[in-house]
C-alpha positions in Angstrom: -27.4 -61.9 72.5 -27.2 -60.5 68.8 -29.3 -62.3 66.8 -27.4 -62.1 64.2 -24.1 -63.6 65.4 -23.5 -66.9 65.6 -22.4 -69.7 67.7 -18.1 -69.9 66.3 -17.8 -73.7 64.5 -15.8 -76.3 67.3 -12.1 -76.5 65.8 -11.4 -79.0 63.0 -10.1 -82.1 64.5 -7.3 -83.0 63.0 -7.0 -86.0 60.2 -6.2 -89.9 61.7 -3.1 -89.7 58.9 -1.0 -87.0 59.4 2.8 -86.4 57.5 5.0 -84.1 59.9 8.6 -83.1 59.6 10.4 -85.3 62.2 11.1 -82.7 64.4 7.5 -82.6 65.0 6.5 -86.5 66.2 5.0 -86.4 69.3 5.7 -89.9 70.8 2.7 -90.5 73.1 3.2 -91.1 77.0 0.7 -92.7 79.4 -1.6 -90.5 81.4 0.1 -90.0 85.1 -3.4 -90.7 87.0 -3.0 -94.4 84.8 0.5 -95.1 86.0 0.1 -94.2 89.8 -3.0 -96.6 89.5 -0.8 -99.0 88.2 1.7 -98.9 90.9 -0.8 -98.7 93.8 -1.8 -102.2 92.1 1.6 -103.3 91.8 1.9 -102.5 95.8 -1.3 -103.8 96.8 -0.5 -107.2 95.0 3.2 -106.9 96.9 1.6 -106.2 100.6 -1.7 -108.6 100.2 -0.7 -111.3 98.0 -1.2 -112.1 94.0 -5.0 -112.9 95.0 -5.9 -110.2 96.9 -4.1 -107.4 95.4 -7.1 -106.4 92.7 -10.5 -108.2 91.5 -10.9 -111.2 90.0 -10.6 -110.9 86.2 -13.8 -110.9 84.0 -12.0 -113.4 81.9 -9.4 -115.7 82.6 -6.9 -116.2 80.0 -6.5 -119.8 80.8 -10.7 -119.7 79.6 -10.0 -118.2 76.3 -8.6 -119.9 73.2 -6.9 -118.3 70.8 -8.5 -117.3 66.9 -7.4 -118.9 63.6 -6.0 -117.5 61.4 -8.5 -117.0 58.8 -10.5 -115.0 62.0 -7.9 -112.7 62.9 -7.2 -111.6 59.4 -11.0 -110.7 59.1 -11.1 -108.9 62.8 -7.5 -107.3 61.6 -7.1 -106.7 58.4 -3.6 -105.4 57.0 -3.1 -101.7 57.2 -4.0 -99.8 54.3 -1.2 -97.4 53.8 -2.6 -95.3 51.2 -4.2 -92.7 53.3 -0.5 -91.7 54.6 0.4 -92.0 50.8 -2.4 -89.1 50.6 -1.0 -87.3 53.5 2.3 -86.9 51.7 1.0 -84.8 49.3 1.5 -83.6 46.0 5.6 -83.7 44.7 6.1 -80.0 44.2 5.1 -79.1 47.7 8.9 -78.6 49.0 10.3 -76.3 45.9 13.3 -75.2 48.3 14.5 -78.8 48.3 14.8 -81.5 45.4 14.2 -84.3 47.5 12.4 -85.1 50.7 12.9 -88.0 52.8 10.2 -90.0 54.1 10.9 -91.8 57.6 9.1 -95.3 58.9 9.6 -97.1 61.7 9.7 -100.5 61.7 6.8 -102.5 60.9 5.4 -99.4 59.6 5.7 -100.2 55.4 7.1 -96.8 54.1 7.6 -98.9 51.0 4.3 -99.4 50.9 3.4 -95.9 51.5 5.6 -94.9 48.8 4.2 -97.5 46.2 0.2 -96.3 46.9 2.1 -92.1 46.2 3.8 -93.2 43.1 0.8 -94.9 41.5 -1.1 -91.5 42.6 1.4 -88.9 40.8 2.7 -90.9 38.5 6.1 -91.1 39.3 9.1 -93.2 38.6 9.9 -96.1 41.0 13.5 -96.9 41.8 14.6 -100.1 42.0 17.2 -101.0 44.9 20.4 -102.6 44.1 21.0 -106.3 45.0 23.5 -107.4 47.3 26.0 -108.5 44.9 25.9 -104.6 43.5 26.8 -103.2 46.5 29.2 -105.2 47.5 31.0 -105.1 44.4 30.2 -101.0 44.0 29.0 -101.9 40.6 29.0 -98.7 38.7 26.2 -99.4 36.6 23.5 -99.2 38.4 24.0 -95.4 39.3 25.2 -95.0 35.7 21.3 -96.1 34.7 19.8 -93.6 36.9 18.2 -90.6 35.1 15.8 -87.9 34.8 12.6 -88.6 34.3 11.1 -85.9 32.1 8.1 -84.6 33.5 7.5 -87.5 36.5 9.0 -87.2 40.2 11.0 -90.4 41.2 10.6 -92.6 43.9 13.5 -94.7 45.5 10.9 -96.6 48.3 13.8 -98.4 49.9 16.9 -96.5 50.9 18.0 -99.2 53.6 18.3 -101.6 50.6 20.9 -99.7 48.5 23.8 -99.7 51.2 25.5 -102.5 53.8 27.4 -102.0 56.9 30.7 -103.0 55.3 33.9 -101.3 54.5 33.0 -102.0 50.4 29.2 -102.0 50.7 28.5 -97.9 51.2 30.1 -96.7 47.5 26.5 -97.0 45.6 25.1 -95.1 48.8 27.1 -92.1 48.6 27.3 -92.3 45.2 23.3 -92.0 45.0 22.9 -89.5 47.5 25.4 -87.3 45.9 23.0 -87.3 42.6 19.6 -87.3 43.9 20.7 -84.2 46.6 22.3 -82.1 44.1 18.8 -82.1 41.8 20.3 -84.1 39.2 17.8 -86.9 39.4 15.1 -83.8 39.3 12.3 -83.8 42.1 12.1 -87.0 44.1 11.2 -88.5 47.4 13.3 -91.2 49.2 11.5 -93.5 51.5 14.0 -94.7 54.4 13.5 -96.8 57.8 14.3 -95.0 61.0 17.2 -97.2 61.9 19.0 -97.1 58.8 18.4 -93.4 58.5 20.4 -92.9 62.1 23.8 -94.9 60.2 23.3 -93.4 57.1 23.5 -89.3 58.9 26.9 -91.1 60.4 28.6 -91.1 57.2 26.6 -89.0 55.0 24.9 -85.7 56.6 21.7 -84.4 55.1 21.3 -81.1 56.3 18.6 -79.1 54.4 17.1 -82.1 53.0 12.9 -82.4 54.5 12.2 -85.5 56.9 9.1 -86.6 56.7 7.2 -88.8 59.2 3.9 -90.4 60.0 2.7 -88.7 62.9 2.8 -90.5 66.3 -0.8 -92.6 67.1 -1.8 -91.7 70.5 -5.0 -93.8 72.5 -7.5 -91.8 70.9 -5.9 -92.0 67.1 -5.5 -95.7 67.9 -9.2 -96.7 69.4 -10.0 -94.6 66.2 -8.0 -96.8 63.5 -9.6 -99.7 65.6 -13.0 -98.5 65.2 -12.9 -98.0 61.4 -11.0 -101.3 60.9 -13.8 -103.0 62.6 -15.3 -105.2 60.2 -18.9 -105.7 61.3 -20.5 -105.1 65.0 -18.1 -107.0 66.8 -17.3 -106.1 70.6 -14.2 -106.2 71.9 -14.8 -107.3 75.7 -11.3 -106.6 77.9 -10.7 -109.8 79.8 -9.6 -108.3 82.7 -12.3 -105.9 83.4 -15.4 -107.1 81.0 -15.6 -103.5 79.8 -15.9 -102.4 75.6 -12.5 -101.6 74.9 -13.6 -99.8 71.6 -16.6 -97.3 71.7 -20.0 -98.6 69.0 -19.5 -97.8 65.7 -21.6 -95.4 64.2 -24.6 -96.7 61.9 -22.3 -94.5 58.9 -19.3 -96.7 59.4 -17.2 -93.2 60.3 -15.4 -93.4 63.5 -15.7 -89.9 64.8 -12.9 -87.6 66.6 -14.4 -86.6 68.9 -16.4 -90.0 70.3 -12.9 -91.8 70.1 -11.0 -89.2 72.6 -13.8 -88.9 74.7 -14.0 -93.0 74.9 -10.4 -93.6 74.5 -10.1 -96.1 77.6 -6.9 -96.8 79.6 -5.8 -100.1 77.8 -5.3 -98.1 74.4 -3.9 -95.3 75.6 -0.7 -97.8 77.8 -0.9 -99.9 74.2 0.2 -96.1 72.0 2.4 -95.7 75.0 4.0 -98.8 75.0 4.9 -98.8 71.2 5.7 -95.1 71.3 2.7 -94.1 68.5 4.3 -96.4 65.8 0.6 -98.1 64.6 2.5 -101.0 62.6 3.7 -102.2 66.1 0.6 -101.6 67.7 -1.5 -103.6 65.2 0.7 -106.5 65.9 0.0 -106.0 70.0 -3.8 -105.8 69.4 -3.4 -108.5 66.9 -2.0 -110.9 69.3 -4.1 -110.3 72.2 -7.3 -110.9 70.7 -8.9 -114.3 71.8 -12.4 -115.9 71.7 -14.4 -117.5 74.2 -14.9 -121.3 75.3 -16.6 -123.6 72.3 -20.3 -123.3 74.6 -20.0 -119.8 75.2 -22.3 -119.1 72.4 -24.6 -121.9 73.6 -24.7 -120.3 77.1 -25.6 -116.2 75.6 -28.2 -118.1 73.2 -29.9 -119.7 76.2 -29.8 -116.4 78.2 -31.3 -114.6 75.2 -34.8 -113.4 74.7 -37.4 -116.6 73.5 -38.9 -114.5 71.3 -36.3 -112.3 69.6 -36.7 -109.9 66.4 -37.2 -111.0 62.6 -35.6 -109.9 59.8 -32.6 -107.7 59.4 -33.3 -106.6 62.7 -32.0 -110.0 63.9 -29.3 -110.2 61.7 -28.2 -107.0 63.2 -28.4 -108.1 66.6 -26.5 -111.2 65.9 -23.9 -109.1 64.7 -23.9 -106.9 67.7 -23.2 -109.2 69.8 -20.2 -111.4 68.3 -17.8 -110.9 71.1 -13.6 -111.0 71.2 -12.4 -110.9 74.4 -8.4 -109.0 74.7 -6.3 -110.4 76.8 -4.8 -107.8 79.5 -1.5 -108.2 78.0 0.8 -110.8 76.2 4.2 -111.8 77.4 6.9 -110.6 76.2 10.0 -112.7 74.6 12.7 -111.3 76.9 16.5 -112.1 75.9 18.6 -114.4 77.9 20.6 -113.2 80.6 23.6 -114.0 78.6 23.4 -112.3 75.6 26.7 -111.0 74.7 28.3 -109.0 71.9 27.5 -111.3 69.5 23.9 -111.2 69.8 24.1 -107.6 70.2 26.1 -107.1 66.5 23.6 -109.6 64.8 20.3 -107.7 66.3 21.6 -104.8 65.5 22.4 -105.3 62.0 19.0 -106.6 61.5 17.6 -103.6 62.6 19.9 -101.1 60.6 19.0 -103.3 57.3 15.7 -104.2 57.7 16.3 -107.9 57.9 18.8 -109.4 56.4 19.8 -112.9 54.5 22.2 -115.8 56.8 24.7 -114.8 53.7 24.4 -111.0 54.0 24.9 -111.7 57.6 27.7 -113.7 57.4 29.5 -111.3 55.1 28.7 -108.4 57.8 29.5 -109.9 61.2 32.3 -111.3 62.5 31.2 -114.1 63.6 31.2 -117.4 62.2 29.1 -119.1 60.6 28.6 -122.1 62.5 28.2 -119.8 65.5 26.1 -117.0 63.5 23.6 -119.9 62.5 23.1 -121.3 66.2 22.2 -117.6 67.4 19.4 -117.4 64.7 18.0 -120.6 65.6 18.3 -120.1 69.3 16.8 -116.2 68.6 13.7 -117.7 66.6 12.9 -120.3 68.8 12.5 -117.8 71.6 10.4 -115.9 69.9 12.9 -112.9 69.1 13.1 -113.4 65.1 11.2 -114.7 62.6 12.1 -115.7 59.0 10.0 -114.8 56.1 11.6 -117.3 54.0 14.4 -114.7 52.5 15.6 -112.6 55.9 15.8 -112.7 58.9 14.2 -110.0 61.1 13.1 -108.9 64.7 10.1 -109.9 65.7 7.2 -107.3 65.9 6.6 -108.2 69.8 10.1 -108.9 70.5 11.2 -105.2 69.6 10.5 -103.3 72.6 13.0 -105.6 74.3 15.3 -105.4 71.8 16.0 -102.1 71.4 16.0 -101.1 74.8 18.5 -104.1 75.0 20.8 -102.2 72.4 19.9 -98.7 74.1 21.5 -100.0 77.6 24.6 -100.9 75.3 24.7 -97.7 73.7 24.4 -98.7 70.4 23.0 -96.5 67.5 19.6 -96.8 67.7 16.7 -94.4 66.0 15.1 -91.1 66.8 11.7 -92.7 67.8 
């Protein structure tokens, strides 16, 4: 071999936040070898009976309690959006275009995205009309729009500035007709997926950049995992006993590489299952998370070494081994089996708005109120919305079921 040439660098992997034009999202799938194994279980558990068709679990669920509160927001802290806000780049990178659209799916916070780039570049932040203004087309809100002199502009909410209603789309068009032509100057618009499908219905946005978050597959997920992991904490899987998330490095960096070459079969189904949206996913790994009986630590402390290290070096074994079991799986609020047209307009206007206020809903539906009020009840105490205290919205583990509920009823759903 020349002794001067050189071993070629491995390629760059790629960043955990990446900002792709829609047409590039890769929505994750599970890896075949994973789904036949699946099956063969399924069969085996058919053929030789629910006890016989696969080993014992390392955990029962029925042995695990579930965390506080006050635990879970430590093992999972909110996401921190600004890294995508970084992703997004600076506001003069699309000259051909005077406004690019930035997509999230649900229960991923565009708005939040949006708020960390605005701070970052300085820009002018929008502020949505209210209810009342749309519904009324009130004139002035568009008529206070303006340039901003030097600064991009932000509008972090489009789904907030239109309703499904024959008055309620006025201040929408009206909007769009400014900020596309470049009479607002440069901007970015920040849009959820749902409302985005609606709003191409009535308002084509041909040459305008869409923006995305790119899909989280099992290795970009085990890696958000691994740098949100607050401390040496294990997560056991309860059905096989096995580390779920590879060690942490001693730097705090999860590395590429380690993560896809650890990723293990319950992260890759969990990406899969929430087609590479990480806002849903953190609610699934969230809600699975459980801790061990009230003498489990009594029990590890008893099987422990009598004569263990001092110091910081047993501080740091302490730490290693705090263990969270994760359950194999949750279960999943499932609609009843007859759920009609009427549930069907109200979850779907939820999803088109972004959640949505009992009077918004009631001007939107037609359905009465009465009637309208019993569903979101009946909806919440199943598990399949949840009220923040000003809408009402799907909840994050109901929304699998619902939209392939609206899918089978060909309804207008998103391109994710």
């Amino acid at each position: 071999m020349n002794a001067t040439s050189a071993e070629s660098p491995p390629p760059a992997k790629p960043p955990l936040w990446q900002i792709v034009p829609t047409a590039d999202y890769e929505r994750p799938t599970d890896s075949q070898p994973a789904t036949l194994q699946r099956r063969w279980r399924a069969l085996g558990r058919l053929l030789l009976g629910d006890d016989k068709g696969e080993a014992a679990p390392a955990r029962a669920e029925a042995d695990l309690r579930a965390l506080p509160q006050l635990r879970l927001a430590n093992l999972v802290p909110p996401i921190d959006w600004a890294p995508a806000a970084r992703a997004l780049g600076a506001p003069d990178e699309d000259t051909h275009a005077p406004v690019r659209l930035f997509i999230g799916q649900p229960y991923c916070d565009h708005a939040a995205t949006l708020a960390h780039w605005a701070c970052t570049h300085d820009a002018v932040v929008l502020t949505p009309p209210d209810s009342a203004q749309i519904l009324a087309a009130n004139q002035r809100w568009l008529d206070d729009l303006a340039p901003a002199k030097g600064h991009p502009w932000v509008l972090p909410e489009l789904e907030r500035c239109f309703l499904r209603h024959a008055s309620g789309l006025e201040l929408l068009r009206g909007f769009l007709a400014r900020a596309l032509s470049g009479a607002l100057g440069p901007g970015l618009i920040g849009c959820d997926s749902w409302a985005l499908a609606f709003i191409e219905r009535i308002w084509p946005l041909p040459g305008t950049p869409r923006l995305t978050l790119q899909a989280f597959d099992g290795p970009a997920l085990t890696r958000y995992l691994m740098q949100a992991n607050r401390g040496h904490v294990r997560f056991l899987s309860a059905r096989s006993g096995k580390p779920l998330l590879p060690e942490r490095p001693a730097d705090g960096k999860a590395d590429a590489t380690a993560a896809e070459e650890s990723t293990c079969p319950e992260l890759r189904q969990l990406a899969a299952h929430c087609r590479g949206n990480p806002g849903l996913a953190w609610h699934y790994w969230r809600q699975r998370l459980r801790a061990a009986p009230e003498h489990q630590p009594q029990e590890q402390a008893e099987e422990a070494p009598h004569d263990p290290p001092a110091g910081a070096d047993r501080e740091r074994l302490a730490a290693a081994d705090e263990v969270v079991w994760v359950a194999p799986g949750i279960e999943t609020p499932t609609l009843p089996a007859e759920s009609g047209e009427d549930v069907a307009f109200l979850l779907h206007a939820l999803l088109l708005h972004r959640g949505l206020d009992a009077e918004a809903l009631g001007a939107l539906l037609p359905i009465p109120d009465a009637r309208m009020h019993s569903h979101l009840l009946r909806l919440r105490a199943l598990t399949l919305l949840e009220h923040d205290g000003a809408r009402w919205q799907v909840a994050p583990l109901a929304y699998p079921t619902v939209r392939e509920f609206l899918r089978s009823r060909s309804y207008l759903t998103d391109g994710f």
